[in-house]
Backbone as CSV, one residue per row, in Angstrom:
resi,resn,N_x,N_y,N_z,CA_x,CA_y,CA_z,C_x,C_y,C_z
1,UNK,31.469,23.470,-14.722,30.884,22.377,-13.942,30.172,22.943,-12.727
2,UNK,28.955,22.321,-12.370,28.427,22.756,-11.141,29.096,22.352,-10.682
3,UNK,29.242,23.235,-9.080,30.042,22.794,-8.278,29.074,22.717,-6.495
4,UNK,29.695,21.412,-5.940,28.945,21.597,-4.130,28.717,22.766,-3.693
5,UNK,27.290,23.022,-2.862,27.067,24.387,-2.272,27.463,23.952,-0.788
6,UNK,28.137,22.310,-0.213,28.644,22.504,1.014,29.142,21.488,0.776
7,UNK,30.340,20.918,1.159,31.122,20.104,1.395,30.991,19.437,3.135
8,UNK,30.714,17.633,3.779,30.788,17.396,4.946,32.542,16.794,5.034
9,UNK,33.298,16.942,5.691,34.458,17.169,5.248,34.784,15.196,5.550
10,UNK,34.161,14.480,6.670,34.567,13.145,6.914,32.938,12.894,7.276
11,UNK,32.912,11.693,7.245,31.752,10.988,7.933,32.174,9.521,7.751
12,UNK,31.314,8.570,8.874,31.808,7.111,8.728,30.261,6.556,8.275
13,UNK,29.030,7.266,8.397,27.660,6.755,8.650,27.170,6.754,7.077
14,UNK,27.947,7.496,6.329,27.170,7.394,5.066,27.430,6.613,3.828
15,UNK,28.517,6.185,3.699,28.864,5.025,3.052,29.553,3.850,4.103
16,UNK,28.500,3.139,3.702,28.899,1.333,4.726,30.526,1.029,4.804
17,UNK,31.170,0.993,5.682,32.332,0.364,6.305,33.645,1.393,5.478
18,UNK,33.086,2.783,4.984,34.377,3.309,4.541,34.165,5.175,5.280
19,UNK,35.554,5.452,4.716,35.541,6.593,4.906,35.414,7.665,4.198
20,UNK,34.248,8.675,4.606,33.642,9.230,3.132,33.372,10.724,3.259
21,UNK,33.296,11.533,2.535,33.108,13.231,2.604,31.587,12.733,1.814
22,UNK,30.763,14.257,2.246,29.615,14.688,1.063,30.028,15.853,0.574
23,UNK,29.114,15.813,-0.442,29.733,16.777,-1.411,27.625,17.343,-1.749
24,UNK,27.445,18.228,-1.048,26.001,18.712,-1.209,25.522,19.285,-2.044
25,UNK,24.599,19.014,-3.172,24.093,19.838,-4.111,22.694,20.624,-4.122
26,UNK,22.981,21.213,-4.734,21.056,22.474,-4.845,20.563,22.169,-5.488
27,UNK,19.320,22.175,-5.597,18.474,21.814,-6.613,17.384,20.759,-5.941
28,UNK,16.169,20.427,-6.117,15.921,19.611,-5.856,14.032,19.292,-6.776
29,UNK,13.585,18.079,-7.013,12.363,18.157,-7.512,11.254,17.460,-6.816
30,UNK,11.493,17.442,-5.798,10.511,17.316,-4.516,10.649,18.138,-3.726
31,UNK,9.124,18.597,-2.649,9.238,19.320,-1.841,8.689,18.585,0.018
32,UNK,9.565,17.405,0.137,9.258,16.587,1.335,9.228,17.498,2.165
33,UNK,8.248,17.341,3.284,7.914,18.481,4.473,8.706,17.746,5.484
34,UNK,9.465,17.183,5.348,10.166,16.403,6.671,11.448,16.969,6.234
35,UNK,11.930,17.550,5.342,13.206,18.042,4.642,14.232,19.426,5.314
36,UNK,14.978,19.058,6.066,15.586,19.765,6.866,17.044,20.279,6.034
37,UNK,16.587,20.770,4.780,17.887,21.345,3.837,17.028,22.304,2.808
38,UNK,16.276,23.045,3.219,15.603,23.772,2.687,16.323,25.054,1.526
39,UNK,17.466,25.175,2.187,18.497,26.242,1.527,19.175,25.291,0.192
40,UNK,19.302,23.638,0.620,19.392,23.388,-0.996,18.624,23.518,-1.705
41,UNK,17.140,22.646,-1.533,16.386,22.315,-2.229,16.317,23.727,-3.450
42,UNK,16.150,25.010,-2.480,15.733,26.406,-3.267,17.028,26.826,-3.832
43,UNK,18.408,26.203,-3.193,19.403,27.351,-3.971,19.535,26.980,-5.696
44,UNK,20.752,27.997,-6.120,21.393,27.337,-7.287,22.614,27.775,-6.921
45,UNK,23.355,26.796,-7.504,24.785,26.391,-8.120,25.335,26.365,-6.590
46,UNK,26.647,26.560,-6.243,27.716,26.381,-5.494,29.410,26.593,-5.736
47,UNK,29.609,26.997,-4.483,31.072,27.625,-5.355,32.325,27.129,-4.144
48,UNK,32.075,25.345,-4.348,33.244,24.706,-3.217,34.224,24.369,-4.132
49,UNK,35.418,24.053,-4.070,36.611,23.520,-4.744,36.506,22.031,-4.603
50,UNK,35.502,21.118,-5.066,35.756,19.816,-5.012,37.044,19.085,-5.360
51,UNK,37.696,19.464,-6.296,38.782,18.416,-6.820,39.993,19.162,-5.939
52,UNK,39.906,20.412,-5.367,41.244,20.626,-4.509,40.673,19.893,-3.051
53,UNK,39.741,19.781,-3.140,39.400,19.521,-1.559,39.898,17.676,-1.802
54,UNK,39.324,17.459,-2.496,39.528,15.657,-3.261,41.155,15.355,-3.255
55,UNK,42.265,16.245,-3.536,43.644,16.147,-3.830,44.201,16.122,-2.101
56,UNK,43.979,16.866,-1.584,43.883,17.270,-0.603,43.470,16.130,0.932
57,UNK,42.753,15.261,0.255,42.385,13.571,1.212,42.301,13.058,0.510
58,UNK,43.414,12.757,-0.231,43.879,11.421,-1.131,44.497,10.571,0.098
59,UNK,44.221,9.291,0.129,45.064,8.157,1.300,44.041,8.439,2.588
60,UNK,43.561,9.413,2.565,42.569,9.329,4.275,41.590,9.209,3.940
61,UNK,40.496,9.257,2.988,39.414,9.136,1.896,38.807,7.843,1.245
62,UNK,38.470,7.277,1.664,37.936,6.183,0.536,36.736,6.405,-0.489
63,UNK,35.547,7.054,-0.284,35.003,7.403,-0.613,34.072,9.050,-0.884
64,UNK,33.276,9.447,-1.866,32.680,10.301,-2.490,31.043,10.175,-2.348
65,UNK,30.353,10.630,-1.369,28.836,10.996,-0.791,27.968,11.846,-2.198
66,UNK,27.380,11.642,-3.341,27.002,13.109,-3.885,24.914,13.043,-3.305
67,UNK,25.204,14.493,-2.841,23.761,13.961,-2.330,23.232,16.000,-2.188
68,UNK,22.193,15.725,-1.474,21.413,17.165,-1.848,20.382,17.312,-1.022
69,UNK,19.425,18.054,-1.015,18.763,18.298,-3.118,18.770,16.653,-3.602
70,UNK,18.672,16.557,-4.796,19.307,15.528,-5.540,19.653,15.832,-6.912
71,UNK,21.362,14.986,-6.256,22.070,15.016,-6.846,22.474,14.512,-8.576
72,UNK,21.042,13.707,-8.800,20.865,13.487,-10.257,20.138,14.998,-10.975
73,UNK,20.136,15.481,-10.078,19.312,16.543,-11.379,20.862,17.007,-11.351
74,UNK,21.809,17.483,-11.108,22.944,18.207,-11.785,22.985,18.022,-13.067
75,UNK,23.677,18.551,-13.862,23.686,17.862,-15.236,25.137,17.859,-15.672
76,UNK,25.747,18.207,-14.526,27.351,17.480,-14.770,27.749,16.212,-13.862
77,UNK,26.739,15.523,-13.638,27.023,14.459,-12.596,27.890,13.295,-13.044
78,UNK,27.855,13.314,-14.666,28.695,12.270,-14.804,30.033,12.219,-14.832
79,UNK,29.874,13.985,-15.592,31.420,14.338,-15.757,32.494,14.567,-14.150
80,UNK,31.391,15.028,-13.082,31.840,14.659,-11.536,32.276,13.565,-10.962
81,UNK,31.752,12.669,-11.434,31.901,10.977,-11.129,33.326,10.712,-11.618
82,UNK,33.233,10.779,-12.757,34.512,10.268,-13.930,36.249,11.139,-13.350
83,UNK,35.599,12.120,-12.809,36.913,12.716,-11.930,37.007,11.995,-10.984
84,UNK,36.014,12.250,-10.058,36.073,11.612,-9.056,36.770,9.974,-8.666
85,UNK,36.428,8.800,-10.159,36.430,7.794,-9.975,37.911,7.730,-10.474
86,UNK,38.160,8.828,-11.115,39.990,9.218,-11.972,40.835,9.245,-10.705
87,UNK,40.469,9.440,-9.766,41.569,9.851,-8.542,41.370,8.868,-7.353
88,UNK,40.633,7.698,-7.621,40.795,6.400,-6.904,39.740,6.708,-5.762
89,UNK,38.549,7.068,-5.957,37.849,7.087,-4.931,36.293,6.413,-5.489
90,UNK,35.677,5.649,-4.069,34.268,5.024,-4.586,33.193,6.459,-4.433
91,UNK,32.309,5.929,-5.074,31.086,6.741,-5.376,29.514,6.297,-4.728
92,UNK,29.288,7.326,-4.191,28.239,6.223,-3.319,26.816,8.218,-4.023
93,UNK,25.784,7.344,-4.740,24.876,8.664,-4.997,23.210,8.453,-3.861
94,UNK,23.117,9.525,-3.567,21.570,9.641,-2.510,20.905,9.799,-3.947
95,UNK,19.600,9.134,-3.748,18.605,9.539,-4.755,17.372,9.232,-4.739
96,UNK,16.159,10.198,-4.535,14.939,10.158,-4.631,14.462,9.120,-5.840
97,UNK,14.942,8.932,-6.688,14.934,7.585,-7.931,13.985,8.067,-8.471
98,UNK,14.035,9.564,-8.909,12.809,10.360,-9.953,13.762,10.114,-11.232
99,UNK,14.641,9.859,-11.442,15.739,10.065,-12.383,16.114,8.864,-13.226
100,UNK,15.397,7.965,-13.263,16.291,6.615,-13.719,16.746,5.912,-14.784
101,UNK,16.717,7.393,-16.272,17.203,7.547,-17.141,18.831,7.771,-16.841
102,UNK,19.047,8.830,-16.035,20.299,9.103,-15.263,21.318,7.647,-14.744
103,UNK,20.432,7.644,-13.981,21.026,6.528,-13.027,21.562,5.518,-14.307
104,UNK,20.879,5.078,-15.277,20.838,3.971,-16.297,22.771,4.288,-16.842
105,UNK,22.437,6.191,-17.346,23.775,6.215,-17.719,24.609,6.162,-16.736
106,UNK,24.781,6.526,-15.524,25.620,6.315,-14.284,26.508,5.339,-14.510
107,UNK,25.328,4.018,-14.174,25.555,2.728,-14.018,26.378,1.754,-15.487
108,UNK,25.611,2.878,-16.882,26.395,1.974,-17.863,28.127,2.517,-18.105
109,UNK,28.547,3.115,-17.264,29.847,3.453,-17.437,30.546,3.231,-15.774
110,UNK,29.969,2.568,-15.327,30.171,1.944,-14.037,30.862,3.274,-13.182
111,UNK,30.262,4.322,-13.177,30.779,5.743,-12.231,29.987,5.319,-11.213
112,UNK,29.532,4.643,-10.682,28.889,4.364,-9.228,29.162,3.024,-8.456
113,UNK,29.331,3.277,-7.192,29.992,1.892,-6.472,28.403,1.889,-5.808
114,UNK,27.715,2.712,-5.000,26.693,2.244,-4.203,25.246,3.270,-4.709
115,UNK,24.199,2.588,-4.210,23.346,4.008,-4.346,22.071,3.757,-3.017
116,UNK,21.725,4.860,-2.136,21.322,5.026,-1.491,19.654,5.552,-2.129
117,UNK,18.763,4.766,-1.730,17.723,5.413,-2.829,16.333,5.283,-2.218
118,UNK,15.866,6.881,-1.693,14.379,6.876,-1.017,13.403,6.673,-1.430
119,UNK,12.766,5.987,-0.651,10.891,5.214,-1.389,10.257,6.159,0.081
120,UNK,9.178,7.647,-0.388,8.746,8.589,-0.203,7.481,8.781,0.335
121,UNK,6.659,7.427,-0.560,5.566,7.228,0.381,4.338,5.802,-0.693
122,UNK,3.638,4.972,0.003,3.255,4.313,-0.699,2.833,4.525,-2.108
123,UNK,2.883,3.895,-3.310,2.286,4.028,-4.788,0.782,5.232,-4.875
124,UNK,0.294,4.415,-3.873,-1.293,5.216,-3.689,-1.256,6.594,-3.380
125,UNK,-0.167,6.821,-2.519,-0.017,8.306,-1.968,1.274,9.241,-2.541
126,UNK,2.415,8.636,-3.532,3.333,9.283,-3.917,2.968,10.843,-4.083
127,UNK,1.991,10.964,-4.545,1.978,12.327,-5.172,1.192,13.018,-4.149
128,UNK,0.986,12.707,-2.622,0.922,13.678,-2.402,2.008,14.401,-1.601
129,UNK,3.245,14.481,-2.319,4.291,14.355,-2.247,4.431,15.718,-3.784
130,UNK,4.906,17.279,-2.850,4.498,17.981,-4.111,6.159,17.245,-4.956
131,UNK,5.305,17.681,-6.120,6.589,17.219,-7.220,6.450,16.189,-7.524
132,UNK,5.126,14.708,-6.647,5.790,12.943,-6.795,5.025,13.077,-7.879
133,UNK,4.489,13.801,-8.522,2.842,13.073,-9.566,4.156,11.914,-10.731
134,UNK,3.554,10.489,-10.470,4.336,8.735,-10.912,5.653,8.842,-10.364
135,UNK,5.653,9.625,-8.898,7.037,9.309,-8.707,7.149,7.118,-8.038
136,UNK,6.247,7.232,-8.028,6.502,5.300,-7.610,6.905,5.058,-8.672
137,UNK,6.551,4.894,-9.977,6.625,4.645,-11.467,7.878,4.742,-11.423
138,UNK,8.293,6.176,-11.135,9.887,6.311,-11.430,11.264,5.692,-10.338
139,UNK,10.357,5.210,-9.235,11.329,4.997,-8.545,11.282,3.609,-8.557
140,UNK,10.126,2.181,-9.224,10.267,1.117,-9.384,11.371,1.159,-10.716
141,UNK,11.054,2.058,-11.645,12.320,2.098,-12.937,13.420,1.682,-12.290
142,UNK,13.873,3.122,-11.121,14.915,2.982,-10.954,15.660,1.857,-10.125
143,UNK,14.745,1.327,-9.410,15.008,0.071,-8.649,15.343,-1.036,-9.373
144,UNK,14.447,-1.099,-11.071,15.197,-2.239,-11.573,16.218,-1.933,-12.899
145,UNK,16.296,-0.581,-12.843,18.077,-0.228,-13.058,18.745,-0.902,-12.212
146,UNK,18.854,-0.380,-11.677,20.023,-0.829,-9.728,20.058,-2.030,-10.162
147,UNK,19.220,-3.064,-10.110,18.850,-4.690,-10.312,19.660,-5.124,-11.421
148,UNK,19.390,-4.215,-12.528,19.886,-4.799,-13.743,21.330,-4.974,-13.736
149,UNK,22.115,-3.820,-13.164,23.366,-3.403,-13.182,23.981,-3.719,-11.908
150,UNK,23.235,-4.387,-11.191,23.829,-5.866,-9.742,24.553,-3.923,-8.996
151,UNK,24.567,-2.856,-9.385,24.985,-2.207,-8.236,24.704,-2.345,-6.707
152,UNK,25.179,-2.364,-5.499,24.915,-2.400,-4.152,24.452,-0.966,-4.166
153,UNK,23.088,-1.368,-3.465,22.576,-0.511,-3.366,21.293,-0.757,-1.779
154,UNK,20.759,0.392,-1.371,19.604,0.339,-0.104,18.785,1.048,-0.703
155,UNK,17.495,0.831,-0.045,16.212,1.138,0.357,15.867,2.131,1.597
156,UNK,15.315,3.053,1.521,15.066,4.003,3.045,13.992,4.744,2.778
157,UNK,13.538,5.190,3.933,12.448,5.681,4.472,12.582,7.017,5.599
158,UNK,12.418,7.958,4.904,12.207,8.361,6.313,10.840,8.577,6.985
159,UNK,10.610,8.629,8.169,9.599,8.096,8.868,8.916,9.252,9.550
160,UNK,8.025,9.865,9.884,7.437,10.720,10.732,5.658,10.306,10.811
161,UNK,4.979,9.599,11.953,4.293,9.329,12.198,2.885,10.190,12.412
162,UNK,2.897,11.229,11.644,2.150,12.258,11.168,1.727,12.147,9.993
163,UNK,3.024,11.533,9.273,3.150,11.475,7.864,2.841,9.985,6.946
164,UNK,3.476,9.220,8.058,3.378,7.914,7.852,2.742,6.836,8.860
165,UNK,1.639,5.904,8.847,1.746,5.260,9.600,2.160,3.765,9.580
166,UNK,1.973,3.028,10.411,2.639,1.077,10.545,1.843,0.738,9.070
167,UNK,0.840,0.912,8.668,-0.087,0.561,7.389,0.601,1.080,6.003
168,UNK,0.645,2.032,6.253,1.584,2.682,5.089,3.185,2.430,4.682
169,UNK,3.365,2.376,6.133,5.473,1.710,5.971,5.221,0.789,5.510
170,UNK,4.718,-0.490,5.889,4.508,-2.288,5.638,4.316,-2.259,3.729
171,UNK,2.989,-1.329,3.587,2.673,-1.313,2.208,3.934,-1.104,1.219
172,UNK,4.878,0.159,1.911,5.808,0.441,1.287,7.117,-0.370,1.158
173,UNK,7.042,-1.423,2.097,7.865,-2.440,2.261,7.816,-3.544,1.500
174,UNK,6.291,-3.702,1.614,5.958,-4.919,0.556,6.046,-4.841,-0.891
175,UNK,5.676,-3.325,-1.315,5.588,-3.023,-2.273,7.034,-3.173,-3.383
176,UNK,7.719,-2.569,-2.099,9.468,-2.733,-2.780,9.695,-4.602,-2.571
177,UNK,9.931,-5.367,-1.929,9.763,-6.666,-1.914,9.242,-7.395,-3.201
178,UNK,8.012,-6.718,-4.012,7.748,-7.084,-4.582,8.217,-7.441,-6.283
179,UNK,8.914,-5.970,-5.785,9.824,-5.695,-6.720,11.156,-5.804,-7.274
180,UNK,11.344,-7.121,-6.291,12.424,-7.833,-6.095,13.761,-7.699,-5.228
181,UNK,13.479,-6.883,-4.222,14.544,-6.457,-3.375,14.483,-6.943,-1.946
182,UNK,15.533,-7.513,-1.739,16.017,-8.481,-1.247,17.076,-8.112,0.356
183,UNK,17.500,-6.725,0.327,17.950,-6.111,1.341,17.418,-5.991,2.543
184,UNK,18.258,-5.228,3.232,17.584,-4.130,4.744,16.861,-3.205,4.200
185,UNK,15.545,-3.170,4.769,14.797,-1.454,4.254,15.176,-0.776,5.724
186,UNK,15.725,0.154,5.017,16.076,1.368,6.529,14.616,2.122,6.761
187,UNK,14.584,2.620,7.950,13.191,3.373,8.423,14.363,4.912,9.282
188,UNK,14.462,5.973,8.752,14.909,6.523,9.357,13.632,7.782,10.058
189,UNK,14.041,7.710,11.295,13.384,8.301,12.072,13.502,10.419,11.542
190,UNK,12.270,10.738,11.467,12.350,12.437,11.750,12.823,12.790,13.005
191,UNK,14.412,13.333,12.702,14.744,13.938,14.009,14.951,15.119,14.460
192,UNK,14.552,16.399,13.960,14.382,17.585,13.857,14.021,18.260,15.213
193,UNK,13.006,17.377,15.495,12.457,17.624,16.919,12.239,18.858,17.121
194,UNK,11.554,20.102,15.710,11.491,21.193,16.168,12.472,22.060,15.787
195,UNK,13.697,21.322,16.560,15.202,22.398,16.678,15.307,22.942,15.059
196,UNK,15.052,22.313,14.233,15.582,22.494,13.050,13.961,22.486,11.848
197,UNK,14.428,24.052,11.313,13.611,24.036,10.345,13.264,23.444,9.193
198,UNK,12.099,22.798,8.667,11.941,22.000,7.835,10.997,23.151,6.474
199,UNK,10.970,21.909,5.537,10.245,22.350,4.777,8.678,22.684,4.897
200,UNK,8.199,21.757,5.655,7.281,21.532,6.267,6.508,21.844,7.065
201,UNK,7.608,22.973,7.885,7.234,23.396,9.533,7.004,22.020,10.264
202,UNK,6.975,21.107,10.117,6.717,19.899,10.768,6.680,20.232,12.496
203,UNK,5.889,19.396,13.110,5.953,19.693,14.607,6.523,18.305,14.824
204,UNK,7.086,17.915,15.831,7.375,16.909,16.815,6.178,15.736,17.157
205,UNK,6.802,14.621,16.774,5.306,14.011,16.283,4.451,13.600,17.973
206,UNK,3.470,12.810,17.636,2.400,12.975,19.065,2.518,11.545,19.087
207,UNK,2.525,10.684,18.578,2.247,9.227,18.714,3.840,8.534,18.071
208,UNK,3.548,7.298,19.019,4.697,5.983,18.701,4.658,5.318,17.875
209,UNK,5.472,4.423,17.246,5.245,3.402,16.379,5.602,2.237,17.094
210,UNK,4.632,1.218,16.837,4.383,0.076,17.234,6.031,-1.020,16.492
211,UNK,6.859,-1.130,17.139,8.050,-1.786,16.252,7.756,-3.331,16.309
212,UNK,7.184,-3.674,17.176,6.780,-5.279,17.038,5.786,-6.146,15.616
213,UNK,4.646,-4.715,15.594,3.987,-4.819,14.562,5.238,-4.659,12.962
214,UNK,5.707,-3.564,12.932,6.520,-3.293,11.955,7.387,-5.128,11.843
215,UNK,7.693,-5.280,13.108,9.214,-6.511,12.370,8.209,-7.575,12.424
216,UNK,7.313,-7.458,12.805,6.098,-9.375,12.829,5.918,-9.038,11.011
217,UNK,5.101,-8.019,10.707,4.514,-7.884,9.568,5.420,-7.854,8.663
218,UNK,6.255,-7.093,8.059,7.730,-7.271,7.044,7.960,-7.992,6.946
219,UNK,8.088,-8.151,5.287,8.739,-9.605,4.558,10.082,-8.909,4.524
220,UNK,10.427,-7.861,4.922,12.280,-7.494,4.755,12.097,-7.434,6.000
221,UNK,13.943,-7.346,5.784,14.789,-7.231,7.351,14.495,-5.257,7.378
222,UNK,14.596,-4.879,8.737,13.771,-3.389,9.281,15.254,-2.751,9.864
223,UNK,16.221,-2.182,9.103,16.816,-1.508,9.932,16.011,-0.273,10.752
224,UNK,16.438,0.472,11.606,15.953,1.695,12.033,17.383,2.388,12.409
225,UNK,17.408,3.775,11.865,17.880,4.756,11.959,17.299,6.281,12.493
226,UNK,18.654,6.718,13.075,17.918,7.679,14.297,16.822,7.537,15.261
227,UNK,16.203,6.686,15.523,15.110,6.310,16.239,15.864,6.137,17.960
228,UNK,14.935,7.204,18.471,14.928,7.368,20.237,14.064,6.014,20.341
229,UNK,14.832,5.137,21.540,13.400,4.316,22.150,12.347,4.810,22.328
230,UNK,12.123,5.875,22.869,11.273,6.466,23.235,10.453,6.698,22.292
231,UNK,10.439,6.638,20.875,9.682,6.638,19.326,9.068,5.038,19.523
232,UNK,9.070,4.249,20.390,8.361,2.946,20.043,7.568,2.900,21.070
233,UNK,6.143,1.985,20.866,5.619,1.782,21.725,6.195,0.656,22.857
């Protein structure tokens, strides 16, 4: 079995209202320049003890993070789950939603409680996104997987105003809206600020985003994540 190339040992921020570890995988089939895990995206395999670490926060644990890279390209993800879900813990998967053949089997053996799932950049511009060429294609699939199979699931963004602007988020908002989703779209802010190397080299962006425009214009509700005030006009 592949195994995590890092284990986050607790977190409260990544699965909604529980208590949850990640479990980090390598691999990845995008190359986002805002991507501050560069050592997954390029590694292979990993050599953490998931199921001793799992035995080990049984009762302090509620939940299982699998994320990356992404974590659908593994190709033991199900057989990970099915342990995982064997020892009384929820399953919450990150996913670029290039995969939604995957996800389909995930979901038809109910190994997933939540799924966290990034929309990368409007339909028009996916691909320039190395790796997106129909990644919209694949990530409306996977959106009405999720739909089909009533899993709880979000919408997110991450945001860098270099990369993205108020025209392009809205599009990407509407676009998912359209597609029948009915949630919070998260906007998570690039917070790298430099300190931290990206895929990208990304610099520290130069301009604000207008948040009045963002919540007037949206037919969804706008969470924002990581966002300094100081990121709004």
């Amino acid at each position: 079995m592949r195994h995590p190339a890092d284990i986050t040992p607790l977190t409260f921020l990544d699965y909604p209202k529980k208590a949850a570890c990640i479990f980090w995988f390598t691999g990845c089939n995008l190359r986002c320049p805002y991507c501050y895990n560069p050592e997954l995206v390029f590694g292979k395999g990993g050599g953490m003890d998931e199921m001793a670490f799992l035995q080990e926060r049984a009762g302090f644990l509620d939940a299982v993070v699998l994320s990356g890279g992404e974590a659908t390209l593994n190709p033991d993800i199900a057989e990970l789950c099915r342990k995982i879900k064997s020892m009384g813990y929820l399953v919450k998967v990150d996913t670029n939603g290039s995969n939604p053949q995957v996800m389909r089997e995930l979901l038809e053996e109910h190994l997933v409680d939540y799924v966290a799932m990034d929309n990368k950049m409007p339909s028009s511009r996916s691909w320039r996104v190395p790796g997106g060429e129909r990644l919209f294609d694949r990530y409306k699939e996977t959106l009405r997987v999720l739909q089909i199979y009533g899993v709880e699931h979000e919408i997110r963004t991450t945001v860098h105003p270099g990369l993205l602007d108020e025209a392009d988020i809205l599009q990407m908002i509407r676009e998912t809206h359209q597609l029948g989703y009915r949630g919070t779209y998260y906007l998570q802010f690039f917070f790298s600020e430099g300190k931290v190397k990206t895929l990208g080299n990304l610099l520290p962006p130069t301009r604000r985003y207008d948040r009045k425009l963002l919540d007037d214009m949206s037919p969804l509700k706008i969470g924002y994540r990581n966002f300094p005030e100081d990121r709004f006009k």
